[in-house]
C-alpha positions in Angstrom: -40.8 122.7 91.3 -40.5 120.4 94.2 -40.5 116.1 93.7 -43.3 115.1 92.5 -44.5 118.0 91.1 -46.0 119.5 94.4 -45.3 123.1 94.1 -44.0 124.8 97.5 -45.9 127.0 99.4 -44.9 130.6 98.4 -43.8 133.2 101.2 -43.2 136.5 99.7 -46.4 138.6 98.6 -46.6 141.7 97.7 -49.9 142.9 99.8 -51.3 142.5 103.3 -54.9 140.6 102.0 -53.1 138.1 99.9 -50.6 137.0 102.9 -53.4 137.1 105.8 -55.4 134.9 103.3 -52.7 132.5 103.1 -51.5 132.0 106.8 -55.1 131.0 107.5 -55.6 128.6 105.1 -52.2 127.3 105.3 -52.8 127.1 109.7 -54.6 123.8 109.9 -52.0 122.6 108.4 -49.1 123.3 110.3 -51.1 122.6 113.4 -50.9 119.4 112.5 -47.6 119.0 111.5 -46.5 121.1 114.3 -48.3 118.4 116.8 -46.8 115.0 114.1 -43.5 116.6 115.5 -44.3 117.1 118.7 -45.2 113.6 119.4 -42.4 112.7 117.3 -39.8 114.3 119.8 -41.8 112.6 122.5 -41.3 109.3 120.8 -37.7 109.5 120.6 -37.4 110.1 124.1 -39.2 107.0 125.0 -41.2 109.6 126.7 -44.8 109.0 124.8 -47.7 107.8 126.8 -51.1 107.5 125.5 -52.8 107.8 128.6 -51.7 110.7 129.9 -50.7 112.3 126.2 -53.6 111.8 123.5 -56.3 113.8 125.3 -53.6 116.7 125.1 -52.4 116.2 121.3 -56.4 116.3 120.5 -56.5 119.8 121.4 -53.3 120.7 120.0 -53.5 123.9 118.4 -57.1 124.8 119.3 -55.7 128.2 120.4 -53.1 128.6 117.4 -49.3 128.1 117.5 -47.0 129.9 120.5 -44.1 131.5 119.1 -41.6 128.9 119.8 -44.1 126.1 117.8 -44.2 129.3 114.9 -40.6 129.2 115.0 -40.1 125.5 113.2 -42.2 127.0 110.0 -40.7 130.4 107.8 -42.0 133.8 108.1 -43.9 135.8 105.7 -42.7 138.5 103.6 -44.8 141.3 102.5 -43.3 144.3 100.3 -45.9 146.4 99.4 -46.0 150.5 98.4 -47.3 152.8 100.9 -49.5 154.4 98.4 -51.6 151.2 98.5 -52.1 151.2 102.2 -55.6 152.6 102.4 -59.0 151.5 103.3 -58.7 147.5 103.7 -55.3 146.6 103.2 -54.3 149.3 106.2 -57.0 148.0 108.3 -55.2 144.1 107.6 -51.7 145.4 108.2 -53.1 146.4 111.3 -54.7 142.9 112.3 -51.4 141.5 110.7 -49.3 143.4 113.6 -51.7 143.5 116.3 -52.2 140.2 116.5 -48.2 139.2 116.9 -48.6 136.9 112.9 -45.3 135.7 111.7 -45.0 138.6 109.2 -42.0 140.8 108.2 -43.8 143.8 106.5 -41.8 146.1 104.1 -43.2 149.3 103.4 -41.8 151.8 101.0 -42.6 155.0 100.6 -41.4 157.4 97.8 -43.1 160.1 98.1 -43.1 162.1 101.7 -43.7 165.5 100.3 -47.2 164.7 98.7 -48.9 167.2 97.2 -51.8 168.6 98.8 -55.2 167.1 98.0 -58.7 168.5 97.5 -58.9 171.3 100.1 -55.8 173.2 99.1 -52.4 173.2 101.1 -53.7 175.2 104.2 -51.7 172.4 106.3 -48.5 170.6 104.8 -48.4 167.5 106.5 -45.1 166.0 105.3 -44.8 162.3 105.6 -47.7 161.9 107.8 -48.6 158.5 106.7 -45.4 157.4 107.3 -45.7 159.3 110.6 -48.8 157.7 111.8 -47.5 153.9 110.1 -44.5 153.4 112.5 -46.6 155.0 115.9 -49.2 153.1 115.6 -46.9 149.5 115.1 -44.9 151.1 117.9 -47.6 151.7 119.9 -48.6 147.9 119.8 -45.6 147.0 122.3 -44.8 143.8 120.5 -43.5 144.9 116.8 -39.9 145.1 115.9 -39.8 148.5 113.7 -37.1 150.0 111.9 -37.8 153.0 109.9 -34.7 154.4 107.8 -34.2 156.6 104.5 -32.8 153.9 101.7 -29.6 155.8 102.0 -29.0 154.3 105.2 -29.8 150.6 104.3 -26.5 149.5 104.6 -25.4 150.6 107.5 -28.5 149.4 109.3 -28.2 146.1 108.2 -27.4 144.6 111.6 -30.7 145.9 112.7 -32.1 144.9 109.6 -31.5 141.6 109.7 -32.0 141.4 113.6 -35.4 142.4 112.7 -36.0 139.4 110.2 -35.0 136.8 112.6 -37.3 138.0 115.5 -40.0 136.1 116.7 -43.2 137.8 115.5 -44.1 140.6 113.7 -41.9 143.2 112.4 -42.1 146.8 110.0 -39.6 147.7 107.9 -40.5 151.8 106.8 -38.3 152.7 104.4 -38.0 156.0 102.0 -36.4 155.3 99.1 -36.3 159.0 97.5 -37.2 157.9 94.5 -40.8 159.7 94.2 -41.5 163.8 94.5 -40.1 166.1 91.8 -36.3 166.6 92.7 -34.6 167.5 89.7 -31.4 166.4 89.4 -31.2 165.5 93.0 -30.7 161.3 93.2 -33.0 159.1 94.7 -29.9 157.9 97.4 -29.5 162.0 97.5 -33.0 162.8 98.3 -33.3 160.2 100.9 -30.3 161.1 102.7 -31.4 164.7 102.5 -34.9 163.4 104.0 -33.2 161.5 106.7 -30.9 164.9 107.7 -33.6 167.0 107.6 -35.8 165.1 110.3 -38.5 164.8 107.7 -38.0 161.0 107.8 -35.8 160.3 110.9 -34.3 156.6 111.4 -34.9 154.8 114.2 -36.0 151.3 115.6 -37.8 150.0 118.6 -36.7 146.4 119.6 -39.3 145.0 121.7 -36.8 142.2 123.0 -34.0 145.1 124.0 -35.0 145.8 127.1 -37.7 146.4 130.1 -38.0 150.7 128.9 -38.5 152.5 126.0 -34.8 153.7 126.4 -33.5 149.9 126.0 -36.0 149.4 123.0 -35.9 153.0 121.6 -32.7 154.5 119.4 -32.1 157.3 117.3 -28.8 157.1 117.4 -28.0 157.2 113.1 -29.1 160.2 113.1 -26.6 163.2 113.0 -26.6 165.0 115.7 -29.3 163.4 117.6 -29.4 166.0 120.4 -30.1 168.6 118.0 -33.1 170.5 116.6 -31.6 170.9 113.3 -28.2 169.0 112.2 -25.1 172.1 112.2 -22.7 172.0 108.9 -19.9 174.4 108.2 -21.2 175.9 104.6 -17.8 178.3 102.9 -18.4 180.0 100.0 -16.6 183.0 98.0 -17.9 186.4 98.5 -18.5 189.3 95.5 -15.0 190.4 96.6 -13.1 186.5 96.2 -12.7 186.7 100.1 -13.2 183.1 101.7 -16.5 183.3 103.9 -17.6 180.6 106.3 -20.6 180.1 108.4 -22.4 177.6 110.3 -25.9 176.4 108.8 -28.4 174.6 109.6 -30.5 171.7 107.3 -33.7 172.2 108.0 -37.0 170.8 106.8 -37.1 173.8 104.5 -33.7 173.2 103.1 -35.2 169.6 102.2 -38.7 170.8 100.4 -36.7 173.5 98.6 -35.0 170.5 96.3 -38.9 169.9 95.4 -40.2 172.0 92.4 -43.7 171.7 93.4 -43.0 173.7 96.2 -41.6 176.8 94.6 -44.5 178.7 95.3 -43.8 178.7 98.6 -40.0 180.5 98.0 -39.0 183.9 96.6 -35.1 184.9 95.9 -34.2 187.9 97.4 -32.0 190.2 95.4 -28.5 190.7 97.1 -29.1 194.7 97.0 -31.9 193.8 99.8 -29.4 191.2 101.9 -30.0 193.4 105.0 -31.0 192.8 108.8 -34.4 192.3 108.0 -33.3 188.7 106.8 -32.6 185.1 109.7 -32.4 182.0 108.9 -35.3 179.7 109.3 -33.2 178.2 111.9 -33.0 181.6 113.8 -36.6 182.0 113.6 -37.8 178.9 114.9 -35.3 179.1 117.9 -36.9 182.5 118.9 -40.4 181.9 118.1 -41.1 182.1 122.0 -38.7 184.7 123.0 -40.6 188.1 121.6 -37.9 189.0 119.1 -38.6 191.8 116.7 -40.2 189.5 113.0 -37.8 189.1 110.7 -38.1 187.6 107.5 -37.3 183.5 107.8 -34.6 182.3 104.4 -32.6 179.9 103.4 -29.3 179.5 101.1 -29.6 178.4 98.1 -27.4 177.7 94.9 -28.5 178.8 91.7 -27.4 176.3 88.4 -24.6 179.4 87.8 -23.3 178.1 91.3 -24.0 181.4 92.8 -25.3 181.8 96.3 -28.5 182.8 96.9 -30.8 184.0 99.8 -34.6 182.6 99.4 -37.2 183.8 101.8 -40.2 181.2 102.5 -43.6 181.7 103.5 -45.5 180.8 106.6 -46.7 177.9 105.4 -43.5 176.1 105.1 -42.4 177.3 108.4 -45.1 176.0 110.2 -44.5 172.7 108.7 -40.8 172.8 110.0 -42.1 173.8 113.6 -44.3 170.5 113.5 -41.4 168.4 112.2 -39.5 170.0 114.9 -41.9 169.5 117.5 -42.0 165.6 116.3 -38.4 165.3 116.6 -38.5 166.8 120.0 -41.0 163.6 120.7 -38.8 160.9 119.4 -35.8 162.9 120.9 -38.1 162.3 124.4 -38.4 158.5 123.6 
């Protein structure tokens, strides 16, 4: 509590309405301190004249604050949950970004791999709020964005806190991994996995960077950013207790295979059928165009007994890794 008992004003809210509400109440009043200040500096200087300088002071704000007037007072902070951006608090974030407010705007999302509503799961659309979220701030131009799994806070936190001091709005989209039904896997696991299998790529656009998108634009956390799918080296020990290595890809499968509510969508394969009639999803998607023979699309999986296991996955998961692929390809493009 301040002197006097005047409580300060509060910055940090926790959804889009509440914080919109605020800044407009709380404008007339920083329009006028804004111009007390102005004329202040003006006094100092020996500069003030009334004649030529109290017709402009009494319109003074009429249009709002520029960004360098903005800049004297703090910014807002909004952290809200990107299950609550629906209906009228999406349509304020909007207004909130669109209409360059001094607003930082956290959004967290926990869940990507939501679970099909009324309808069925004819179309998986993994994160596609999160999707449509950062194009559409991106898409405004003017809006510092920063999208990144919570695995990768830290070492975004240049970025992070370049974001926070810019003038105007800015989106924070983060994943923390925390939602979904992964098993053991750890939220800081889960996000990373997220992040590696292009489900939830990190990037930002930094409007000040540059003239073009390739100034603004980087993807550059990302492992191997000029890939479809990032390329480990994976060495197990066959049925014989021979050292085996290969290269294999992560791929959005691999990610949604850690989710038990999409184990419909898998089958293990006995190892007395491991035959030619099994690629990797990898393999598939690479020769979708190219007329090869169909083969069955798998991936590697390890059982709780730590063996290896070959899992063969439906269409329905494959055509959700062809349009994470294809998005990729966009942002690769950017």
């Amino acid at each position: 509590q301040a002197a006097g008992g005047v409580q300060p004003y509060p910055f940090l809210f926790d959804n889009c309405g509440s914080a919109l509400a605020a800044y407009r109440e709380r404008l007339p009043k920083a329009i006028e301190l804004a111009r007390a200040i102005a004329i202040a500096e003006l006094e100092i200087e020996a500069q003030y004249s009334e004649v030529r300088h109290d017709a402009l002071f009494a319109e003074f704000g009429a249009d709002g604050l520029d960004a360098q007037e903005m800049a004297r007072f703090p910014d807002y902070l909004v952290c809200v949950g990107a299950v609550r951006l629906q209906g009228a608090e999406n349509d304020t974030l909007m207004e909130i970004l669109s209409a360059g407010l001094p607003m930082k705007v956290l959004v967290q999302t926990d869940d990507i791999l939501e679970e099909p509503g009324v309808g069925g799961d004819a179309h998986l659309a993994f994160g596609l709020r999160s999707k449509q979220l950062a194009n559409m701030a991106i898409g405004l131009n003017e809006v510092y964005v920063l999208q990144a799994s919570g695995s990768h806070l830290y070492q975004f936190r240049e970025r992070i806190l370049k974001g926070l001091a810019c003038a105007g709005p800015a989106l924070f989209s983060v994943y923390s991994g925390a939602g979904g039904n992964a098993g053991d896997l750890p939220p800081y696991l889960n996000a990373a996995a997220a992040m590696e299998s292009r489900a939830f790529p990190a990037f930002t656009y930094d409007p000040a960077a540059g003239a073009n998108w390739a100034a603004r634009f980087s993807l550059e956390a990302n492992t191997q950013v000029d890939s479809d799918w990032p390329v480990q080296r994976f060495a197990y020990e066959d049925e014989n207790h021979q050292r085996v290595e290969s290269d294999v890809a992560f791929t959005l499968v691999d990610f949604v295979a850690c989710d038990r509510r999409f184990a419909k969508h898998l089958a293990r394969v006995p190892r007395v059928k491991w035959n030619g009639s099994l690629m990797s999803v990898s393999e598939s998607l690479s020769h979708e165009a190219q007329g090869m023979p169909e083969k069955v699309p798998c991936i590697l999986m390890v059982d709780r007994e730590n063996l290896l296991q070959k899992v063969i996955v439906d269409d329905k998961l494959v055509r959700a890794a062809q349009r994470c692929r294809d998005a990729w390809h966009s942002l690769q493009e950017l």
